[in-house]
OpenMM code with the backbone's topology and positions (N, CA, C; nanometers):
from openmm import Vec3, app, unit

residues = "UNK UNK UNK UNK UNK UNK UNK UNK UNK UNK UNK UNK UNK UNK UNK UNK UNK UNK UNK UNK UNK UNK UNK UNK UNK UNK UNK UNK UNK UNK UNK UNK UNK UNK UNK UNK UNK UNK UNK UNK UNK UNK UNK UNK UNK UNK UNK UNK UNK UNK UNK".split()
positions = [
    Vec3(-1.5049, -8.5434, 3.7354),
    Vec3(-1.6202, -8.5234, 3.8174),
    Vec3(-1.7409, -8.5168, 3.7256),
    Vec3(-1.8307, -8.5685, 3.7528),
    Vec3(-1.9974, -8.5973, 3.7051),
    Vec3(-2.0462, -8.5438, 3.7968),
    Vec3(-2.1292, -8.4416, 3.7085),
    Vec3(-2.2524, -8.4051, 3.8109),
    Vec3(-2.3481, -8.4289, 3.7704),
    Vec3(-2.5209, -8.4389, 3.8414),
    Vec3(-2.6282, -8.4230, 3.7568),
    Vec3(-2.6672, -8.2981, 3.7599),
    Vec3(-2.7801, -8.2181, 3.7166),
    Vec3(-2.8719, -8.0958, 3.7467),
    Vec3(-2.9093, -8.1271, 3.8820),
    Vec3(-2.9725, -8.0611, 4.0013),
    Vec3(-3.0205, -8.0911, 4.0931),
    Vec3(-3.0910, -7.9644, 4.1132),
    Vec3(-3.1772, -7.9842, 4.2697),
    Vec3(-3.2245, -7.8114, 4.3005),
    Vec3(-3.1201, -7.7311, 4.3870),
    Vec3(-3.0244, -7.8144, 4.4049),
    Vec3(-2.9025, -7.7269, 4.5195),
    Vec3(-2.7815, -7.7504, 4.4730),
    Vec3(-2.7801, -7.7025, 4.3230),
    Vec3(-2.6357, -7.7511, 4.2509),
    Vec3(-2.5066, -7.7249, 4.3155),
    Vec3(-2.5161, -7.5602, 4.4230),
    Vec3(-2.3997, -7.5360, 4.4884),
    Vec3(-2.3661, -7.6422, 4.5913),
    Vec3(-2.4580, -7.6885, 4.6677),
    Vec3(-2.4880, -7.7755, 4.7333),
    Vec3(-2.3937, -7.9112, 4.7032),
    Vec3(-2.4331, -7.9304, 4.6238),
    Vec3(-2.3659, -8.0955, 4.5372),
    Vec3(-2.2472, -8.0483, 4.4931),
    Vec3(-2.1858, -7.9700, 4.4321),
    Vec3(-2.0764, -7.9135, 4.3893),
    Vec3(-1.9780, -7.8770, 4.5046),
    Vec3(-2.0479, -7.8510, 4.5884),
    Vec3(-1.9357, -7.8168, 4.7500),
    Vec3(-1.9017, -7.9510, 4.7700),
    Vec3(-1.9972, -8.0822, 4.7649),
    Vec3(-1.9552, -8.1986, 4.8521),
    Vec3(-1.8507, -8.2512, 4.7376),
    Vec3(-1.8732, -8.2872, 4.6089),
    Vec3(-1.7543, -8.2764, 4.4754),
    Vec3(-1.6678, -8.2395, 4.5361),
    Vec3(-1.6623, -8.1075, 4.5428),
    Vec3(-1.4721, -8.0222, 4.5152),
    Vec3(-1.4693, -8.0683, 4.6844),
    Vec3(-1.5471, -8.1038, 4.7848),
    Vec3(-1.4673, -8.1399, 4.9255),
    Vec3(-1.4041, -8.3088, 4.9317),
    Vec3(-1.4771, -8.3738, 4.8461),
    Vec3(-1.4639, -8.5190, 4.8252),
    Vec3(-1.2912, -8.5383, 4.7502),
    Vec3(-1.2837, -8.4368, 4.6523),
    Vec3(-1.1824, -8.4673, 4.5700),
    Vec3(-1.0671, -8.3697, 4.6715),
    Vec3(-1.0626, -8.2547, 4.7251),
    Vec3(-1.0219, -8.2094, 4.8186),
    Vec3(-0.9468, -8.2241, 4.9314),
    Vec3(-1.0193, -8.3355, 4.9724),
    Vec3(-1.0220, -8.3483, 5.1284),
    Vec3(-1.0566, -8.2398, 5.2379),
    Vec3(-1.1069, -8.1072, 5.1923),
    Vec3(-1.1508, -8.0249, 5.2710),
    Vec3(-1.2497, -8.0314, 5.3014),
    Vec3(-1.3431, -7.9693, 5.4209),
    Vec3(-1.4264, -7.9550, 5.5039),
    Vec3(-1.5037, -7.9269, 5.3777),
    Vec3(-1.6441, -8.0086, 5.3899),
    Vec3(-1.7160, -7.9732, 5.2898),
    Vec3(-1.8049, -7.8158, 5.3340),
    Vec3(-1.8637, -7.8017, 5.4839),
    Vec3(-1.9129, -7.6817, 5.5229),
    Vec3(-1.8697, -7.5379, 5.4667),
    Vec3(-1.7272, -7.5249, 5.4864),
    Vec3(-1.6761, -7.4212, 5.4439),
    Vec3(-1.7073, -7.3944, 5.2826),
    Vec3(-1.6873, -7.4908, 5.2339),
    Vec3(-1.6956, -7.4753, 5.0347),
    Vec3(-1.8224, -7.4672, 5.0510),
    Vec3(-1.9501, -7.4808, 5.1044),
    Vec3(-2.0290, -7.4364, 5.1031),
    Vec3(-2.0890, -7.2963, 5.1543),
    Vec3(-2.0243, -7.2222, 5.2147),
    Vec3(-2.0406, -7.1323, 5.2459),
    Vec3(-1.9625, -7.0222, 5.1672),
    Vec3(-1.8327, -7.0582, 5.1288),
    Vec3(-1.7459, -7.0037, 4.9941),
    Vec3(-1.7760, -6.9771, 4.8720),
    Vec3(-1.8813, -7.0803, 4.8171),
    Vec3(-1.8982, -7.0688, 4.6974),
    Vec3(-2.0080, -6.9645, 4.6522),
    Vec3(-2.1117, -6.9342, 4.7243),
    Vec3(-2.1956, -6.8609, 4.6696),
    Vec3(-2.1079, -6.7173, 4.6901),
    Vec3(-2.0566, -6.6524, 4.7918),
    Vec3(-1.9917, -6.5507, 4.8230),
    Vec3(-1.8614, -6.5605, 4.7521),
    Vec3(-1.7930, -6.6060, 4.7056),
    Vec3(-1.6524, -6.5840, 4.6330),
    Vec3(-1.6467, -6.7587, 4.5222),
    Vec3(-1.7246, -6.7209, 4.4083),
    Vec3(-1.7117, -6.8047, 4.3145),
    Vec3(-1.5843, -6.8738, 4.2633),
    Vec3(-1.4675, -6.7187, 4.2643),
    Vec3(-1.3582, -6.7713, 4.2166),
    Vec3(-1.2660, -6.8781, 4.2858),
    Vec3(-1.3755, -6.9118, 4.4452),
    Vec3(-1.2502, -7.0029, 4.5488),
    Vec3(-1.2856, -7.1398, 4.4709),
    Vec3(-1.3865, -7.1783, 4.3845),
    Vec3(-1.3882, -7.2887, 4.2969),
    Vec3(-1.2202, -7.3206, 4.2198),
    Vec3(-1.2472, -7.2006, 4.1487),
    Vec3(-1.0801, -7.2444, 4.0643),
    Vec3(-1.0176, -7.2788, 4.1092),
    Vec3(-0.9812, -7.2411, 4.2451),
    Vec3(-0.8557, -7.2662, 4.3386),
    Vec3(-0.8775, -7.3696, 4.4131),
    Vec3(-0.9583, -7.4543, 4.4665),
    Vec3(-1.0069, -7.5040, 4.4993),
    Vec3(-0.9646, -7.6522, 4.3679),
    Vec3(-1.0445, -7.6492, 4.2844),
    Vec3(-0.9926, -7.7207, 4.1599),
    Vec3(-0.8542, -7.7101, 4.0989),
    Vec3(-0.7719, -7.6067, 4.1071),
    Vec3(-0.6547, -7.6513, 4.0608),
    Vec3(-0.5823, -7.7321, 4.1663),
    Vec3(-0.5629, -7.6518, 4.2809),
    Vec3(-0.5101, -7.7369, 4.4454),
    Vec3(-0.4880, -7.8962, 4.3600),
    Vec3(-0.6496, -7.9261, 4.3418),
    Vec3(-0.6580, -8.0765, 4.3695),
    Vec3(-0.6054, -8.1116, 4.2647),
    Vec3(-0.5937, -8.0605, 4.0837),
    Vec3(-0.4744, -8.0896, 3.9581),
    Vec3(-0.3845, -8.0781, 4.0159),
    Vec3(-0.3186, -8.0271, 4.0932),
    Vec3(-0.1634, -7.9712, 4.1260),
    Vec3(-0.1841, -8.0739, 4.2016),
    Vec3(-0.2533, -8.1459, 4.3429),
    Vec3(-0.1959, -8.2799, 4.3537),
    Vec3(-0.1949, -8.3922, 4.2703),
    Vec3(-0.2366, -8.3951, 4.1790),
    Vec3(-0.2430, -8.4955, 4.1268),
    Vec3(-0.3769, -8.6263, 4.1581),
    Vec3(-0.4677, -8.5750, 4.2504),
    Vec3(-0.5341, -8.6483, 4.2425),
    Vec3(-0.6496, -8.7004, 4.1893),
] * unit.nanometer
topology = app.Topology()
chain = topology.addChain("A")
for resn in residues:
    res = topology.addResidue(resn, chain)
    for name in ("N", "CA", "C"):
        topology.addAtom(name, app.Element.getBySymbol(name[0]), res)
C-alpha cells in the first residue's frame, strides 16, 4: 500500500485497509480514530489472507 500525505489521512487510510479488505469502508472510518489498534487487525486479517 502507497499512500500520499493528504488533509484527511484517516480518511484515505480507511478507503486502503477497506479496498484491500473488502470491508465496508464507513465503519474503518469510524474505527480508526476511536480504537487505533482495529488498524493492526484489520491489516493482519488481510496478510493472513494472503491477499
Amino acid at each position: 500500500m502507497l499512500m500520499a500525505p493528504t488533509e484527511q489521512p484517516l480518511y484515505v487510510l480507511s478507503e486502503q485497509v477497506a479496498k484491500l479488505s473488502g470491508r465496508d469502508v464507513q465503519p474503518l472510518r469510524e474505527e480508526l480514530p476511536a480504537e487505533p489498534a482495529g488498524l493492526d487487525v484489520a491489516i493482519r486479517a488481510v496478510l493472513v489472507d494472503g491477499q
